[in-house]
C-alpha positions as CSV (number, residue, x, y, z in Angstrom):
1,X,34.4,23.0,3.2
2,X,32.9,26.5,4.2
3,X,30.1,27.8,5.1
4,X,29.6,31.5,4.7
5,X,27.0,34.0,4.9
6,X,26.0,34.8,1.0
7,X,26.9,38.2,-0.7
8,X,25.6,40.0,-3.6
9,X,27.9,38.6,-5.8
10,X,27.4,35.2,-5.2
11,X,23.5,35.5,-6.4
12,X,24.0,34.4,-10.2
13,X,25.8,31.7,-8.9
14,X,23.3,30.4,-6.1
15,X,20.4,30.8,-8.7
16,X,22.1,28.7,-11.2
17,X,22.5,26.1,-8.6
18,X,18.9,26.4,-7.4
19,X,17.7,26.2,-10.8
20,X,20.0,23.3,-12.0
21,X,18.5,21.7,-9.3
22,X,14.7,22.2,-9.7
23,X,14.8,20.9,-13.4
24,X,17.5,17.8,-11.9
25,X,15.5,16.6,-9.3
26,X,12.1,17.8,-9.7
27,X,10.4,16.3,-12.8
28,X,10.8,13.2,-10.8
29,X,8.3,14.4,-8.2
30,X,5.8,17.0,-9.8
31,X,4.7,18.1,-13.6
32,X,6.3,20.7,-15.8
33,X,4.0,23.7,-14.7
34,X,4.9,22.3,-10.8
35,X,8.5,22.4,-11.7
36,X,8.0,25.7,-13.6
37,X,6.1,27.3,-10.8
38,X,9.0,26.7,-8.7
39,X,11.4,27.5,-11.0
40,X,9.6,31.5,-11.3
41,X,9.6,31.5,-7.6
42,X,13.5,30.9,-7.1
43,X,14.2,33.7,-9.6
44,X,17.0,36.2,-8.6
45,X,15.2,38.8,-7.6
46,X,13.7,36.8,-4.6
47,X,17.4,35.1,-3.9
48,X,19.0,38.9,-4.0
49,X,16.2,39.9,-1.9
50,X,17.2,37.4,0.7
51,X,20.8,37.9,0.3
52,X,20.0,41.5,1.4
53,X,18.7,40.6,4.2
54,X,21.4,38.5,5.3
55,X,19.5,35.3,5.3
56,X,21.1,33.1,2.8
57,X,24.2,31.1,3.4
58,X,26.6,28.6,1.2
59,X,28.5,25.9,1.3
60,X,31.5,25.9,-0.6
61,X,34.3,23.5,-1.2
62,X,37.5,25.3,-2.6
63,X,35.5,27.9,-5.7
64,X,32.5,25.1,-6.2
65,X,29.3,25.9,-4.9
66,X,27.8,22.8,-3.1
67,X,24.7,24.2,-1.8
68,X,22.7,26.9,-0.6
69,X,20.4,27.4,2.9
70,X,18.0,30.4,3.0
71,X,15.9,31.3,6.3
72,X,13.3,34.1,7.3
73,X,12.9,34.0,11.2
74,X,12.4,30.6,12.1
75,X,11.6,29.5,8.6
76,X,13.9,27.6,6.7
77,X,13.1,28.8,3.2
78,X,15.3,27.3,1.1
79,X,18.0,24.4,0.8
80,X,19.3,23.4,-2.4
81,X,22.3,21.1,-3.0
82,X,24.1,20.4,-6.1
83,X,22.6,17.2,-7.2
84,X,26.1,15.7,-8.2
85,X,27.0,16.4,-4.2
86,X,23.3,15.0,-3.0
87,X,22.7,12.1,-0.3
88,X,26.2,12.5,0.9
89,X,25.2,15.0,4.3
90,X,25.4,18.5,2.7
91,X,21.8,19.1,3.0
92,X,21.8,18.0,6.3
93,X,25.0,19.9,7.4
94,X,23.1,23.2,5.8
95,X,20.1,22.4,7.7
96,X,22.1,22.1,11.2
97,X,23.5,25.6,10.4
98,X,20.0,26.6,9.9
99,X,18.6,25.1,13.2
100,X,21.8,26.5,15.5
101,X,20.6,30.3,13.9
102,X,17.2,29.6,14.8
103,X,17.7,28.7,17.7
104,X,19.2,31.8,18.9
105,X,15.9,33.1,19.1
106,X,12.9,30.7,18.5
107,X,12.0,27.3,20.2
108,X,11.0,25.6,16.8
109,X,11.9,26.0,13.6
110,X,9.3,25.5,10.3
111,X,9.6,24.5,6.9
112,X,7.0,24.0,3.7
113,X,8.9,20.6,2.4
114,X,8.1,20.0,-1.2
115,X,7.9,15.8,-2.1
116,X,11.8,15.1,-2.8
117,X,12.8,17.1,0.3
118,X,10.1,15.6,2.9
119,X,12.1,12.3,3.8
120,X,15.6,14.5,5.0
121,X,13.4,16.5,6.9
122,X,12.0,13.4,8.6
123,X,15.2,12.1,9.3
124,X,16.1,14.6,10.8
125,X,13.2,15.1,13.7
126,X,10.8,17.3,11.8
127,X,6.7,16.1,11.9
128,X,4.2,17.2,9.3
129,X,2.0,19.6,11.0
130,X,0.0,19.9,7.5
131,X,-0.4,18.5,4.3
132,X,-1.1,21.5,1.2
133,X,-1.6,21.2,-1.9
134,X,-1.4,24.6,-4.3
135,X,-3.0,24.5,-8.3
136,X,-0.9,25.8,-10.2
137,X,-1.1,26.6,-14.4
138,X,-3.1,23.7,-16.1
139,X,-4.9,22.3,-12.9
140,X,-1.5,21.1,-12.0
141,X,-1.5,20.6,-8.5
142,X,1.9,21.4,-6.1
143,X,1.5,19.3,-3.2
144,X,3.6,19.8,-0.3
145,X,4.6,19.3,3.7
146,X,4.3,21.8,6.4
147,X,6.9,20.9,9.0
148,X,7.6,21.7,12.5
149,X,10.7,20.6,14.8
150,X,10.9,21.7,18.6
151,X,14.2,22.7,19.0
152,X,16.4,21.9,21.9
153,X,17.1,25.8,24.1
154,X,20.0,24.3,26.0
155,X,22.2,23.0,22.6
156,X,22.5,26.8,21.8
157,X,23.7,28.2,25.1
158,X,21.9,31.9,24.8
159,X,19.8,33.4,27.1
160,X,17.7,35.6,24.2
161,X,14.5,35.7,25.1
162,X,12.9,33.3,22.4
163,X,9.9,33.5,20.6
164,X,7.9,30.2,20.2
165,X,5.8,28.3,17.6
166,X,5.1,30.3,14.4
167,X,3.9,28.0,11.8
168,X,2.6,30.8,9.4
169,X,0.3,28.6,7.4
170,X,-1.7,31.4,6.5
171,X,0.6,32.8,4.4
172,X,0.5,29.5,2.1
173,X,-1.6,31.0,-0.6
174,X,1.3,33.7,-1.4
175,X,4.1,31.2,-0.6
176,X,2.6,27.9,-1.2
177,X,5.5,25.4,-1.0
178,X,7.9,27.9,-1.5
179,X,9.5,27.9,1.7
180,X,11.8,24.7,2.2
181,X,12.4,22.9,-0.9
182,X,15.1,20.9,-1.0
């Protein structure tokens, strides 16, 4: 198993992942214009976007794509695993990559959890700072997590000068659960 910093190339492939995932897991969580809303968002313009800016990684086992882990400064903006590959540590494994980036350079790291993602998050030390919720077509409403962890400055041996807390919540109404899905 690998973990690699995403190229170009890789994009169709991490969007068909992301999407297969969204319409897998999803509907079990939020209606059709929820699951659409997120679909649009995790198009491949916003995932080649992120690629460019060298902020999306994967997780590869031999050529199969298990997952994906996206992050913008201490956000962690998207985590995606291949639902045939879920509940078995991937996600988590993604998200520790993640966190040792972060914390290069920031004290905590934040997330907007959407409802199938929130318990992982949990599990792994992160605290809802904020409940959202985000209408959507149809009065559907996108509810979601904000989540914060405090990150630990000594398990990442740097001196950097770090930044600290940086929850962005104002930016929800352009982002709005976009950030951290899972």
């Amino acid at each position: 198993m690998e973990y690699r910093k995403a190229k170009a190339e890789n994009a169709g492939e991490i969007y068909g992942l992301v999407q297969a995932t969204i319409k897998a897991v999803y509907p079990r969580y939020y209606p059709r214009e929820v699951v659409d809303f997120f679909c649009r968002h995790h198009n491949l313009e916003h995932i080649l976007a992120d690629i460019g800016r060298g902020d999306v990684g994967i997780l590869k086992e031999g050529d199969q794509l298990i997952g994906t882990g996206s992050r913008d400064g201490n956000h962690i903006t998207r985590v995606y695993v291949n639902p045939e590959f879920q509940g078995k540590g991937y996600g988590s494994h993604i998200i520790e990559i993640l966190e040792h980036e972060i914390g290069r350079d920031y004290d905590t790291v934040n997330l907007d959890a959407s409802l199938p993602a929130s318990c992982l998050y949990e599990r792994r030390g992160y605290r809802t700072v904020k409940h959202e919720t985000r209408e959507v077509e149809n009065q559907a409403v996108l509810v979601y997590e904000i989540m914060q962890k405090q990150l630990d400055p000594a398990a990442f041996g740097t001196d950097v000068q770090r930044g600290g807390t940086d929850v962005r919540a104002t930016h929800m109404p352009h982002n709005a659960g976009t950030r951290g899905e899972g």
